[in-house]
C-alpha positions as CSV (number, residue, x, y, z in Angstrom):
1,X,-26.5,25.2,-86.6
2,X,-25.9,29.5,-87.2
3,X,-22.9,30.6,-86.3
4,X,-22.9,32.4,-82.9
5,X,-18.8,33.4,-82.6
6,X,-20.1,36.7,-82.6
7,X,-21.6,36.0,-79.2
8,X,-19.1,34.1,-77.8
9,X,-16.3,36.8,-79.1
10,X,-18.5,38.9,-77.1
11,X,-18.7,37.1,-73.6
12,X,-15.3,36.6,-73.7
13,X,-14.9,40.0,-74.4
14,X,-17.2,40.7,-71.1
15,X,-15.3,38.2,-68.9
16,X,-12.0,39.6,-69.5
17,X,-13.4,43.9,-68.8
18,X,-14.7,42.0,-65.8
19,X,-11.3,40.4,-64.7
20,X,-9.6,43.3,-65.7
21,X,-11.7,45.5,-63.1
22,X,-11.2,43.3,-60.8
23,X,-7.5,42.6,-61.1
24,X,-7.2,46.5,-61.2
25,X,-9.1,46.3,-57.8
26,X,-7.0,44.0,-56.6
27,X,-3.5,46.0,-56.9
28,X,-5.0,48.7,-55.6
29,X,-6.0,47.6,-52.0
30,X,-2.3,45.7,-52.2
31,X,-0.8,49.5,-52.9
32,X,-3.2,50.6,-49.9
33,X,-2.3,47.5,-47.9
34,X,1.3,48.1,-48.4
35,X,1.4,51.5,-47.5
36,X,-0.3,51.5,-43.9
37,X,2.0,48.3,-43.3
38,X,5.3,50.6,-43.9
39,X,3.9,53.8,-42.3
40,X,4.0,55.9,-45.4
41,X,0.6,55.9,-46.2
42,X,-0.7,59.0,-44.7
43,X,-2.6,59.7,-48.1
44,X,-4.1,55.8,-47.9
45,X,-4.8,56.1,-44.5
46,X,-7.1,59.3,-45.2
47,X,-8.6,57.4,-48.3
48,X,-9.2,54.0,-45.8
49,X,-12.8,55.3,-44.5
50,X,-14.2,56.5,-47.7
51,X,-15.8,54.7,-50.5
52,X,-14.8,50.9,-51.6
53,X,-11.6,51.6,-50.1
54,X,-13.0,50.8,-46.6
55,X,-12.8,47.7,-46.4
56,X,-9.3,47.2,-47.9
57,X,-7.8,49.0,-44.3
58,X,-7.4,48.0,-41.0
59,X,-9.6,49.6,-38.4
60,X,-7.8,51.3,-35.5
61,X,-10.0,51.5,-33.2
62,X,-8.4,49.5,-29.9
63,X,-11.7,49.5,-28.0
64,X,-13.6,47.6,-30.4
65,X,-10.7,44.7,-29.5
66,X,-10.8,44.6,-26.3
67,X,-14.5,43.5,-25.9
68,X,-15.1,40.3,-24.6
69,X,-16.8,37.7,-27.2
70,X,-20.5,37.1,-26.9
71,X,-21.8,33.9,-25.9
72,X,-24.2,31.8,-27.1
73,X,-27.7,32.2,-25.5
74,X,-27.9,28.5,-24.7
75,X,-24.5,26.7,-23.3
76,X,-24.1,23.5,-25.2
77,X,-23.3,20.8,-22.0
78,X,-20.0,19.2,-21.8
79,X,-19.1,16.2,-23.9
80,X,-18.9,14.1,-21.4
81,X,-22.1,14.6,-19.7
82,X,-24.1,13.5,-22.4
83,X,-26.3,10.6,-22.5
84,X,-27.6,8.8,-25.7
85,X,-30.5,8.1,-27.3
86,X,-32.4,4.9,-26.2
């Protein structure tokens, strides 16, 4: 069997850039998160609606809250008022 530690040296390699990126990702939505949270963030909070940093922030728009959830098309029946199979 050839040797192939050249390959795995290189996935490993790959998997930690990758977990690197993400852990990078990571501390920065915390920063972001921990700025808006203390009211300091005025620069986070103009960074929340652009680019991959939009999903890290809270949204603050109070109407979209105060909708009332849908409802399924078809109400299930109550528990109680169903009948088995014969």
């Amino acid at each position: 069997m050839p040797d192939n530690w050249g390959f795995v040296a290189a996935a490993y390699a790959v998997a930690a850039v990758i977990l690197g990126g993400y852990w990078r990702m990571l501390a920065r939505k915390e920063r972001i998160l921990t700025a808006l949270t203390t009211g300091t963030g005025a620069s986070a909070r103009a960074r929340i609606g652009t680019g991959a940093d939009a999903a890290a922030g809270a949204r603050d728009d109070h109407k979209s809250r105060s909708r009332q959830p849908s409802r399924p098309g078809h109400p299930r029946p109550e528990p109680g008022k169903r009948t088995s199979l014969p």
